[in-house]
N, C-alpha and C positions, 0 to 999 in steps of 0.2 A: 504494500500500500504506500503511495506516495504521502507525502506533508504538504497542504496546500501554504503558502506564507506568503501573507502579507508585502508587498512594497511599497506601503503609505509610510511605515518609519523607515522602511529601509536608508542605509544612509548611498550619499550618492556614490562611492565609489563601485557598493552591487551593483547599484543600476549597473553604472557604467560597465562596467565587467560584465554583465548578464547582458545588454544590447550587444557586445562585440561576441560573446558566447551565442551569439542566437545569431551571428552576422551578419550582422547590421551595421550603424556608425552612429555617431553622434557628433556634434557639435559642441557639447556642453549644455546644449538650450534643448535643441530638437534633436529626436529621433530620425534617423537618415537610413535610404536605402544602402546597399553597396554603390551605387552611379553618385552618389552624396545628395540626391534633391530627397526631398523631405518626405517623409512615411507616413501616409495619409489615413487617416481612420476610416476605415470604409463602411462603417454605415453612419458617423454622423457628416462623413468628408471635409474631418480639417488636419491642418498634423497634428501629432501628437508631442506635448512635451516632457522630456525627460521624467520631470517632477508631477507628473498626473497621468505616465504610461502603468498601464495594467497588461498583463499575461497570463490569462488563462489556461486553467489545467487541462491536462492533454492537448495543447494545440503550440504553436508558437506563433499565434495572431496575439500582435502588439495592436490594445487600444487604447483609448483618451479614456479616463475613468469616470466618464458621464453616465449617467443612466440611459439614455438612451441607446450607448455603443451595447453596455452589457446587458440591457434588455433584446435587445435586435438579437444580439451574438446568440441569447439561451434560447432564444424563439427559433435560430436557424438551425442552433446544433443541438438539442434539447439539453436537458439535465446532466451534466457529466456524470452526477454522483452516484448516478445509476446503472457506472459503467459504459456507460457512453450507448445504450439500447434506444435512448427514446429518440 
């Protein structure tokens, strides 16, 4: 079983380390493709920044931690905690 944690205390050098772990980039500000233009949230469509990216379990979709990215996101991929069935 995994440990789901938190990145709202995380301090920034996880972030940092966990974006280039997922291979990405950063600026310091924003989250960055590899091409270095800016990693867009795909369902509220803005970038995301460093200090309010979220990473969802079992996936490596990096989103802006509005409700609306992580309501969209459970609606498309259902409930993970159920194993990922629904």
């Amino acid at each position: 079983m995994t440990e789901e944690v938190s990145l709202a205390d995380a301090p920034v050098a996880f972030k940092l380390a966990l974006i280039e772990k997922l291979g990405l980039k950063t600026d310091g500000i924003w989250v960055l493709n590899p091409d270095g233009s800016k990693l867009m949230d795909e369902y509220a469509n803005k970038p995301i920044r460093v200090d309010r990216m979220i990473v969802l379990p079992g996936s490596i979709v990096v989103l802006d931690d509005n409700p609306l990215s992580i309501t969209s996101y459970f609606e498309e991929h259902g409930d993970l905690g159920d194993g990922g069935t629904s």
